[in-house]
BAVO-446448 format. One line per field, with one value per residue: residue in one letter; residue number from 0; y, z, x of N, C-alpha, C, O in turn. Coordinates in Angstrom, 2 decimals, always signed. Each point is the difference from the previous one (the first is absolute). Layout:
N
tiro	(A / ...)
kedo	(NUM / ...)
n.c2	(Y / ...)
n.c3	(Z / ...)
n.c1	(X / ...)
ca.c2	(Y / ...)
ca.c3	(Z / ...)
ca.c1	(X / ...)
c.c2	(Y / ...)
c.c3	(Z / ...)
c.c1	(X / ...)
o.c2	(Y / ...)
o.c3	(Z / ...)
o.c1	(X / ...)
//
This chain:
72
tiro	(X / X / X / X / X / X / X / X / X / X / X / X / X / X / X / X / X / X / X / X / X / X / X / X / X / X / X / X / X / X / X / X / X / X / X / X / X / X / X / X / X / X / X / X / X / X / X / X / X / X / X / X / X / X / X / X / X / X / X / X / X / X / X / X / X / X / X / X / X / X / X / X)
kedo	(0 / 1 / 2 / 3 / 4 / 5 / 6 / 7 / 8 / 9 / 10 / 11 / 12 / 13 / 14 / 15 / 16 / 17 / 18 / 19 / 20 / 21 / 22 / 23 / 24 / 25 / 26 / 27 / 28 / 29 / 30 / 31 / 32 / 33 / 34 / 35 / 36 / 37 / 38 / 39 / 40 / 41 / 42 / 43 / 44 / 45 / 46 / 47 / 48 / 49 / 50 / 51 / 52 / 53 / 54 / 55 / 56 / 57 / 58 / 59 / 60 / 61 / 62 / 63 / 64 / 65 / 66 / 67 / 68 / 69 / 70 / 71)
n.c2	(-13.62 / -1.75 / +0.79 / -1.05 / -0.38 / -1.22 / +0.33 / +0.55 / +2.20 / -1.29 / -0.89 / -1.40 / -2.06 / -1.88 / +0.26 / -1.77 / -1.71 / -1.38 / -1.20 / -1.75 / -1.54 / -0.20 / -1.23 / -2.20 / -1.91 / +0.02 / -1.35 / -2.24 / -0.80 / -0.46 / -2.61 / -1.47 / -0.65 / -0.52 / -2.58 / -1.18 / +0.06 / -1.63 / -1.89 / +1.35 / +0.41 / -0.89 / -2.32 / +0.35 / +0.25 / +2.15 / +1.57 / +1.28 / +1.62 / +1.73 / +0.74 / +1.38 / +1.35 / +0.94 / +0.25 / +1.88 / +1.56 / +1.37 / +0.97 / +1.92 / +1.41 / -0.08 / +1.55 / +1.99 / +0.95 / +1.13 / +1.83 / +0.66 / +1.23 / +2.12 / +1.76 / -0.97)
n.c3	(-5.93 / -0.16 / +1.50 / -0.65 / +0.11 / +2.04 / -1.49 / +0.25 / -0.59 / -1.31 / +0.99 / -1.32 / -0.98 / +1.92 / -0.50 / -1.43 / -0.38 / +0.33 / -1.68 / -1.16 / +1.16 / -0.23 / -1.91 / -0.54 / +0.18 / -1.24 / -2.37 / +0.27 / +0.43 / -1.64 / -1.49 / +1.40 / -0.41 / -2.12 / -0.10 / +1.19 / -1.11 / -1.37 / +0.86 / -0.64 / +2.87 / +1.78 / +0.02 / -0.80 / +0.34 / +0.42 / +1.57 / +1.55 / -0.90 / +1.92 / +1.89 / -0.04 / -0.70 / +1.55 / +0.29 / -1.81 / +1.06 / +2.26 / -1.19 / -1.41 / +1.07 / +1.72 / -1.38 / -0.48 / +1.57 / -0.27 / -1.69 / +1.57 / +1.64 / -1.01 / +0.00 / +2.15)
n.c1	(+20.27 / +1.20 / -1.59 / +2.04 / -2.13 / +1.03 / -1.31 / +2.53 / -0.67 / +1.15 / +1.26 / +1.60 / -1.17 / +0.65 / +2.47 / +0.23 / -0.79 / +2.03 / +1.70 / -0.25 / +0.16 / +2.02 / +0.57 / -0.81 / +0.24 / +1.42 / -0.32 / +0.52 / +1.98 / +1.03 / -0.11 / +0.27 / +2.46 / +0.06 / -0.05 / +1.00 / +1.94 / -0.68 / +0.29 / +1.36 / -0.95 / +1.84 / +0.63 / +1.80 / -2.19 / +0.01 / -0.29 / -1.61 / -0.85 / +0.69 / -1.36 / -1.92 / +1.47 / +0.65 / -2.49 / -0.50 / +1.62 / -0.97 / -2.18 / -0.88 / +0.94 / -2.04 / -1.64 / +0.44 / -0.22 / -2.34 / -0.27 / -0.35 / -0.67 / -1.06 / +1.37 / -0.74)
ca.c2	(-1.23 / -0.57 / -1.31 / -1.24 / -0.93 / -1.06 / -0.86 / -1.10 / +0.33 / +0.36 / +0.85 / +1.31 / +0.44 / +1.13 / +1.21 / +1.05 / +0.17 / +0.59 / +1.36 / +0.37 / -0.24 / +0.98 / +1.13 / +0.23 / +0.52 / +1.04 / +0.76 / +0.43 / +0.67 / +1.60 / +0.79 / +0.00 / +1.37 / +0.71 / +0.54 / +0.75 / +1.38 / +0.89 / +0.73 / +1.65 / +1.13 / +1.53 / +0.35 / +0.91 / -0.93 / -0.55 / -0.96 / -1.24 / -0.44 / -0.27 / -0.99 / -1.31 / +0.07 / -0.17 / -0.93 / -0.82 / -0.33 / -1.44 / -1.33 / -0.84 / -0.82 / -1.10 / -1.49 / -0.47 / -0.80 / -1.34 / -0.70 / -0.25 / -1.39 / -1.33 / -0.60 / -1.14)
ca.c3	(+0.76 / -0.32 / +1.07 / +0.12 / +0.82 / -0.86 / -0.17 / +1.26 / +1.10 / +1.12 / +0.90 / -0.94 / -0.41 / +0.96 / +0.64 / -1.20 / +0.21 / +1.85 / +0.02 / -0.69 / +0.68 / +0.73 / -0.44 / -0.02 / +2.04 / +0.07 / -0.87 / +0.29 / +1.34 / -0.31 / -0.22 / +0.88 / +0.81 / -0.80 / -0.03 / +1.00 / -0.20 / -1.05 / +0.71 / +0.87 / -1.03 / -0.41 / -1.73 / -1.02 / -1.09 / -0.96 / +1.11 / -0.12 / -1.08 / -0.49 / +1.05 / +0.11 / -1.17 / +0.24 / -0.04 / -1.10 / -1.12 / +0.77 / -0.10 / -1.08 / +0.27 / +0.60 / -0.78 / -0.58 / +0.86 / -0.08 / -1.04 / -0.46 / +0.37 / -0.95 / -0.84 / -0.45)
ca.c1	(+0.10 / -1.10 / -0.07 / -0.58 / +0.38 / +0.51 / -1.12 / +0.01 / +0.08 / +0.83 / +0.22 / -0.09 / -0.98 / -0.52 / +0.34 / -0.70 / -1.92 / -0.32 / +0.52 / -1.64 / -1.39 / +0.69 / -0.09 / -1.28 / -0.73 / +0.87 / -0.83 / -1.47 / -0.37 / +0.33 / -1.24 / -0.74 / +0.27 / +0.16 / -1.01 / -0.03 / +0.54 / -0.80 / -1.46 / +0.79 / -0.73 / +0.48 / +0.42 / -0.25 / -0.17 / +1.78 / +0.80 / -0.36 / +0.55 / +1.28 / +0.34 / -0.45 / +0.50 / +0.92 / -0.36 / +0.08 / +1.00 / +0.42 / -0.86 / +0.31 / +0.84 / -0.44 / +0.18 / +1.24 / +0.80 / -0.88 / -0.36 / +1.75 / +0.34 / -0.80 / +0.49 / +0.54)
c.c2	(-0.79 / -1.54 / -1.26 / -0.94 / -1.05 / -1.39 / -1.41 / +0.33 / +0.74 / +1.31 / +1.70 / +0.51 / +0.47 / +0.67 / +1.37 / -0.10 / +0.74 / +2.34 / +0.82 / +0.34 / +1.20 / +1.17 / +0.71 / +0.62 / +1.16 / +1.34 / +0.46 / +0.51 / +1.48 / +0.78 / +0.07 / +1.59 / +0.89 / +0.54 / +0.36 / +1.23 / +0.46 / +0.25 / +0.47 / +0.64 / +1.23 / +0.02 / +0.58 / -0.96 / -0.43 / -0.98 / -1.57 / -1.04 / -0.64 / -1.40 / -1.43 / -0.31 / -0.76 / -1.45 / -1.41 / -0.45 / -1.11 / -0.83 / -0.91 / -0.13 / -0.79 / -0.79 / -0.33 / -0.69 / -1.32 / -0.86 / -0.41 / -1.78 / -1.23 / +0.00 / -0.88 / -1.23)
c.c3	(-0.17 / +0.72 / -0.57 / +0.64 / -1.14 / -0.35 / +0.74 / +2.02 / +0.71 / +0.51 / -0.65 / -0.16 / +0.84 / +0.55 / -1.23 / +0.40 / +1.31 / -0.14 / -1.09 / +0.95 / +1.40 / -0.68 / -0.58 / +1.52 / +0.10 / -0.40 / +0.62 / +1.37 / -0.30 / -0.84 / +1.18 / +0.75 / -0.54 / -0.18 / +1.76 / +0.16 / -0.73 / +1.17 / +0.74 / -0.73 / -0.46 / -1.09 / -1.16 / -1.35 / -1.10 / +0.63 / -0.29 / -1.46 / -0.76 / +0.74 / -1.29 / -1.50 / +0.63 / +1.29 / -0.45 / -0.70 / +0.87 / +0.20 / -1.24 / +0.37 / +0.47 / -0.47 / -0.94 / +0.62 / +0.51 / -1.12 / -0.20 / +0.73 / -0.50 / -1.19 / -0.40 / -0.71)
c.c1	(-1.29 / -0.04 / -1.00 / +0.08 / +0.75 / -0.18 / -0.04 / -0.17 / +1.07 / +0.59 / -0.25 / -0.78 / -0.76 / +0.04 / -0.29 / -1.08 / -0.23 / +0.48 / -1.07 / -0.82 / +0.34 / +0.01 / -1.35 / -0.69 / +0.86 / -0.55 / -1.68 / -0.24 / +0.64 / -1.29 / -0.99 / -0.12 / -0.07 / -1.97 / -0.66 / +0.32 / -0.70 / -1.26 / +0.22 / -0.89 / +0.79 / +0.16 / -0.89 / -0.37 / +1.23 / +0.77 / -0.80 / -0.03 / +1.26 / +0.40 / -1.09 / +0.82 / +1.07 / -0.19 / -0.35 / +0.89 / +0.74 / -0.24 / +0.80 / +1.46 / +0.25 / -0.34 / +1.19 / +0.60 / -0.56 / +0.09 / +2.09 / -0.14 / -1.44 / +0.68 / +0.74 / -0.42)
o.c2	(+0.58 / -0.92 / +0.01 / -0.34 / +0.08 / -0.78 / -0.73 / -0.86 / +0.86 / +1.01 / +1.00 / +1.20 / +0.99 / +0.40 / +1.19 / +1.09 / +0.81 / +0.99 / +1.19 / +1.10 / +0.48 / +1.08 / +1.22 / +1.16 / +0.60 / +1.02 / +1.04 / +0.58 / +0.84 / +1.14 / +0.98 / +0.72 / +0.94 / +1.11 / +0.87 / +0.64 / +1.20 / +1.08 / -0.44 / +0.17 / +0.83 / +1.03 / +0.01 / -0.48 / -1.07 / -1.06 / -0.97 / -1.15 / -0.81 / -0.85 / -1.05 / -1.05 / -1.00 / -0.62 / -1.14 / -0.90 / -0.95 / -0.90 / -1.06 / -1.09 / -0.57 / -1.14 / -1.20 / -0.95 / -0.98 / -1.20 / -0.46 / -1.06 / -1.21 / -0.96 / -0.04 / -0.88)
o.c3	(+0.01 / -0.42 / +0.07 / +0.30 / -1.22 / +0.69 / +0.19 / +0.85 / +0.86 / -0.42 / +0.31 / +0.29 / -0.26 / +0.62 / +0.25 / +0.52 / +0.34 / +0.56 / +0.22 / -0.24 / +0.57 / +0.54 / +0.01 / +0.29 / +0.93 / +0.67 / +0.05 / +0.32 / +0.83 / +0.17 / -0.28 / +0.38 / +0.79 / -0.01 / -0.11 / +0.66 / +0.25 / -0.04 / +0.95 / -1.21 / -0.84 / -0.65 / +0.04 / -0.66 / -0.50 / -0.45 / -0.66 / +0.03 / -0.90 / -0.52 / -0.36 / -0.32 / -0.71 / +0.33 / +0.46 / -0.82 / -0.45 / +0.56 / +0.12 / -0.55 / -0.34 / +0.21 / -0.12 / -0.65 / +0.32 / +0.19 / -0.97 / -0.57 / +0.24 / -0.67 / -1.05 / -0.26)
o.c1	(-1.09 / +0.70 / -1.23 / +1.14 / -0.13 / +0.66 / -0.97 / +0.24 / -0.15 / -0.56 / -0.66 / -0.06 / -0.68 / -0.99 / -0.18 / -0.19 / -0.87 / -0.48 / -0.24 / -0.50 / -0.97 / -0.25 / -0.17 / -0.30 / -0.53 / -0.11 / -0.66 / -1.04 / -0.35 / -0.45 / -0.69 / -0.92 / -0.09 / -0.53 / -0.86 / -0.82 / -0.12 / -0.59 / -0.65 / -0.12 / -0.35 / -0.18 / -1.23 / +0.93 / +0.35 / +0.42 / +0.33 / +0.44 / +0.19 / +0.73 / +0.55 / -0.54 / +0.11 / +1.01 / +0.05 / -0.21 / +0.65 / +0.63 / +0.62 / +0.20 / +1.04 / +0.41 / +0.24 / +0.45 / +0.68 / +0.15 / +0.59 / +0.28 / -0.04 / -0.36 / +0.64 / +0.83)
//
């Protein structure tokens, strides 16, 4: 799926930028948590690792979902 806005405004195009931008703030507040869960001292360096790896992969999907709506 891929969200552009539509080069005259309208509606379309902003309920695609508005459902981008939902879905980005979506991404990054899961990487947020993800990296909160990694600083559990109970965890086990693998763990934590595994949590900040998997932080990151929600980050860079956040911006996918950012750079989707500058590609217009």
């Amino acid at each position: 799926m891929h969200c552009q806005a539509h080069p005259h405004g309208n509606s379309v195009g902003a309920r695609l930028d508005a459902g981008c931008l939902a879905s980005a703030r979506t991404w990054r507040r899961e990487a947020e948590s993800l990296r909160h869960q990694a600083d559990d001292p109970c965890l086990t360096q693998r763990q934590r690792c595994t949590l900040l790896r998997e932080a990151e992969a929600a980050e860079q999907q956040s911006d996918w979902w950012l750079d989707a709506i500058e590609e217009t």
